[in-house]
C-alpha positions in Angstrom: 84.2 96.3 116.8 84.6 99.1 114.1 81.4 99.6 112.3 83.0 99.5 109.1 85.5 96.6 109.9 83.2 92.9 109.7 84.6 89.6 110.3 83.8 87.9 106.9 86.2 84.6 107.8 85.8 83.3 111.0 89.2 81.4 111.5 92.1 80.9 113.5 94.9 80.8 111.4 98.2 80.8 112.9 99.9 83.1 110.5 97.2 84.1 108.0 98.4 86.3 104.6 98.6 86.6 101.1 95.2 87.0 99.6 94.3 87.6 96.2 90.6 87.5 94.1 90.9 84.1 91.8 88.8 85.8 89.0 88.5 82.2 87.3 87.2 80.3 90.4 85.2 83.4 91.9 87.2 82.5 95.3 89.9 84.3 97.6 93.2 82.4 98.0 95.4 83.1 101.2 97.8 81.0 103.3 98.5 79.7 106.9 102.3 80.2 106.5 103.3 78.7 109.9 100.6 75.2 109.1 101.5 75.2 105.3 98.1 75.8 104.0 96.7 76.7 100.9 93.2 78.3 101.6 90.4 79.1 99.0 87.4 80.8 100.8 83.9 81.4 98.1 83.3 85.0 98.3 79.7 84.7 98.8 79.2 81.9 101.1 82.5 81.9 102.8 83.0 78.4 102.7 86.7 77.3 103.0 88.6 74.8 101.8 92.5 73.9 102.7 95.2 72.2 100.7 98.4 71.4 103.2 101.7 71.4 102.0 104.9 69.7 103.8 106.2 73.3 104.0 106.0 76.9 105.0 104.1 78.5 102.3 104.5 82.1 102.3 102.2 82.9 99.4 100.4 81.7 96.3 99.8 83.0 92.8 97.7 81.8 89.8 99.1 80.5 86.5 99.0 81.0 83.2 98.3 77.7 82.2 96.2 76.6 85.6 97.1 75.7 88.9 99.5 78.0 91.2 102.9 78.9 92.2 104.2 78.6 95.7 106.9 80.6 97.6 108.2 78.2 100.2 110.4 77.4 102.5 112.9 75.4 100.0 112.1 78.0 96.7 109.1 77.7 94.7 106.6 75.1 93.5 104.1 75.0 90.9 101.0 72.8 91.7 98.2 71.6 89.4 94.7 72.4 90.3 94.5 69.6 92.5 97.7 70.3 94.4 99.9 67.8 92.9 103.7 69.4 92.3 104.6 69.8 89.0 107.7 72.2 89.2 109.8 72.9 92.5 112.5 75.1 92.5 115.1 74.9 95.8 117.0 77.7 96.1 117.0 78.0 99.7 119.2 76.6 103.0 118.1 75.5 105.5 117.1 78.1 108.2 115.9 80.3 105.5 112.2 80.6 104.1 110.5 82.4 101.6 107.9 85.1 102.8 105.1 87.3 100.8 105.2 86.8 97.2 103.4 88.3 94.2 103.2 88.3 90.3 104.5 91.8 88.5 102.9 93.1 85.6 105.0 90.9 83.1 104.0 87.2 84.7 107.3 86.9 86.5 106.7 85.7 90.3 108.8 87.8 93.0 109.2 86.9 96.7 110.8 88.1 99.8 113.4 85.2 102.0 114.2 85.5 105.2 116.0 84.2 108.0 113.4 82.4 110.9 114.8 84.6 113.5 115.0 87.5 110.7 118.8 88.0 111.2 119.4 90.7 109.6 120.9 90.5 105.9 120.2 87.3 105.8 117.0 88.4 103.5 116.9 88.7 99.8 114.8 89.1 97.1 113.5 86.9 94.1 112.5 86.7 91.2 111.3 83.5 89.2 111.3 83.9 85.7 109.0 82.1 83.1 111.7 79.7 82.2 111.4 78.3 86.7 114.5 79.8 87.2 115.5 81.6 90.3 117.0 85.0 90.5 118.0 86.4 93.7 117.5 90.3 92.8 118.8 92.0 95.8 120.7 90.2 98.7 121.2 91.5 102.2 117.5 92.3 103.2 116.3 90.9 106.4 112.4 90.5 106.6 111.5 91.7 102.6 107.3 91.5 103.0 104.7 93.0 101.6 105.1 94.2 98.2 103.3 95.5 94.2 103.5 97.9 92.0 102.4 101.0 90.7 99.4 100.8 88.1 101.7 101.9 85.3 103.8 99.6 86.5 107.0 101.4 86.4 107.4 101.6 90.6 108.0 98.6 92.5 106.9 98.6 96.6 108.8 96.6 99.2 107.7 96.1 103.0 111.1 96.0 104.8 109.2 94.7 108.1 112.2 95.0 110.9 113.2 98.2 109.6 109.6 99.3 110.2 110.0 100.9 106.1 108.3 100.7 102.9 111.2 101.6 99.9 110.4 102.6 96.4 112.4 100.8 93.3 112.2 102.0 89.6 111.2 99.6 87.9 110.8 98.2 84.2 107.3 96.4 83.6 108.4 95.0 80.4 111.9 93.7 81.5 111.0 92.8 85.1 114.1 94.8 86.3 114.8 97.5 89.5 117.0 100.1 90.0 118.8 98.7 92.8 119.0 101.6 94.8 115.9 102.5 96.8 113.9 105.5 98.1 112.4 105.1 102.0 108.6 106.3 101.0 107.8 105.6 104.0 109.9 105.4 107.5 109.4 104.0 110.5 108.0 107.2 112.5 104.8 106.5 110.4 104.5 102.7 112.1 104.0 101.7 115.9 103.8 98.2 115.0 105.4 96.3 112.1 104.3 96.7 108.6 103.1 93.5 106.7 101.5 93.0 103.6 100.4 95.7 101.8 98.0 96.2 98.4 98.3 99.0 95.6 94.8 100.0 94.4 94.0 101.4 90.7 94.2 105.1 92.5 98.1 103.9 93.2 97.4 104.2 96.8 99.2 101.8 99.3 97.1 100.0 101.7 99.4 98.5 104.5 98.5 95.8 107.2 100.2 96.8 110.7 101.5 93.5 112.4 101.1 94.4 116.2 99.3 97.8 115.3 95.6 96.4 115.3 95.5 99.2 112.0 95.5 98.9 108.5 96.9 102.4 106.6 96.0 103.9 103.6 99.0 105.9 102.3 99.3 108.3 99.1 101.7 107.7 96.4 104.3 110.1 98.0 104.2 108.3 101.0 101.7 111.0 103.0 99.5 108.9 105.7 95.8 109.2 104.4 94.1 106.8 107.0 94.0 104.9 109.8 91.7 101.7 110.4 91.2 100.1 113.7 91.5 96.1 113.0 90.2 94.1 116.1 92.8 92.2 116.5 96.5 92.3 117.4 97.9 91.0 114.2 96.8 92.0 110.7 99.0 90.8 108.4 98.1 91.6 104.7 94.9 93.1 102.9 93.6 92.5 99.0 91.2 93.7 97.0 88.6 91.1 96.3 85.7 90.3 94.6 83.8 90.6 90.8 84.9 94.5 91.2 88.3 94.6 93.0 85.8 96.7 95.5 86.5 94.5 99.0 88.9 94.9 100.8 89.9 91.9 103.1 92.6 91.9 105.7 94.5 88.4 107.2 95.4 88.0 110.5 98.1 86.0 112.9 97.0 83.9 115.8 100.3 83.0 116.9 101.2 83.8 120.3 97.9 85.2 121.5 95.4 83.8 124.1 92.0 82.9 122.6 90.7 84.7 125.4 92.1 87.8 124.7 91.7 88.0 121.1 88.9 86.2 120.0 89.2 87.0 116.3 93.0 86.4 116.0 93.4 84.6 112.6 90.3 85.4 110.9 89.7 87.8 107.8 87.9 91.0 107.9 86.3 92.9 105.7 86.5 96.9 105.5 83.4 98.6 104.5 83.5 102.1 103.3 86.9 102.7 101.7 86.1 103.6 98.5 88.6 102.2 96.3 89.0 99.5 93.7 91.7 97.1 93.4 94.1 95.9 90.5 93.6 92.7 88.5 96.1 90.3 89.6 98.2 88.9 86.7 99.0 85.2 86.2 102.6 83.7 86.7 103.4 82.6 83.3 105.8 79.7 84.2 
């Protein structure tokens, strides 16, 4: 194993993703999409708790006023703190699922759907509004994934996984609007794998988890390839800063499909030493 690359959650999550640092709760929150868990892991101890859900869950997301908001299968839920539904939003057929999700700058929650066999354009992305009512933003996507924004908030990232691309949106922090018409920052030369989830640190770099690439990439604003960090496992998935200072950096991982025996660690969360950068605070959804 990489010296600088620890196993910090020792799991073996079928389709692990999503974290974020819970500043409240001093806790990490990530998903098992494919089991429809909600996971909150202690920082220091590691301890782990699950809360199922009778769904896909794609992501999570704090709220203003306590609890969380789900992407999921159907839409979007909101759930107290102990895990009791208090909104749900369905704005999804069947076959379809929601995918990574995450709050922008303004409390609005955004998320990527998809198809379950990724057909493509049969992808879109949301946006759910303080109000719980869904917006679908841009149709005709086919696996929208990871996906933030700049620190000044005025560029919005989006993981395009199939397409092996990362495109660049204008975008209006105060309104919660794009510019519908992208930029490819990044195209698919720069990925042997899939790209997954990625995270924008307060430098504005983009750190980007390589689905089937066993690397996580650290990419400047423009795009450029910075580095290249071997993750032991087949499957990374998504990566967040964590912690009091937004200083570590964990990275999720799949299990599905792989053999125990070849890939031990499939599923767990690592931590990456030695990267020198801080993370952004994550905002609360304020529905």
């Amino acid at each position: 194993m990489n010296d600088n690359v620890t196993i910090t959650v020792p799991w073996r999550a079928e389709c692990g993703e999503g974290p974020f640092w819970h500043a409240a709760s001093e806790t990490v929150y990530w998903v098992d999409i494919v089991r429809g868990e909600i996971l909150r892991t202690d920082a220091q101890s590691g301890e782990t708790s699950v809360l199922g859900y009778p769904e896909m869950v794609g992501a999570v997301a704090p709220r203003e006023s306590g609890g969380m908001v789900a992407a999921v299968s159907s839409g979007f839920v909101g759930l107290d703190d102990a895990g009791t539904v208090t909104h749900r939003v369905q704005c999804l057929g069947q076959g379809v699922r929601m995918n990574d999700a995450k709050t922008d700058p303004a409390g609005r929650y955004w998320s990527g759907s998809c198809a379950m066999d990724f057909l493509a354009g049969d992808g879109g992305l949301w946006m759910l509004d303080e109000n719980w009512e869904a917006h679908l933003v841009l149709p005709g996507l086919t696996q929208p994934n990871g996906l933030g924004w700049s620190p000044d908030g005025h560029t919005f990232y989006l993981v395009e996984t199939q397409d092996r691309t990362v495109l660049s949106f204008p975008f209006d922090p105060e309104t919660s609007t794009i510019t519908p018409t992208p930029t490819v920052l990044i195209g698919p030369d720069a990925f042997p794998g899939y790209p997954d989830g990625l995270s924008v640190d307060s430098r504005g770099h983009l750190w980007i988890a390589e689905f089937a690439g066993s690397a996580l990439y650290e990419f400047a604003p423009d795009g450029t390839r910075l580095r290249t960090i071997a993750i032991p496992t087949a499957q990374p998935t998504s990566c967040a800063f964590v912690g009091a200072e937004l200083d570590q950096l964990w990275v999720t991982s799949a299990a599905a499909g792989l053999n125990e025996g070849d890939d031990p660690h499939a599923g767990s969360v690592f931590l990456v030493n030695d990267h020198g950068a801080t993370g952004l605070p994550v905002p609360n959804f304020r529905g």
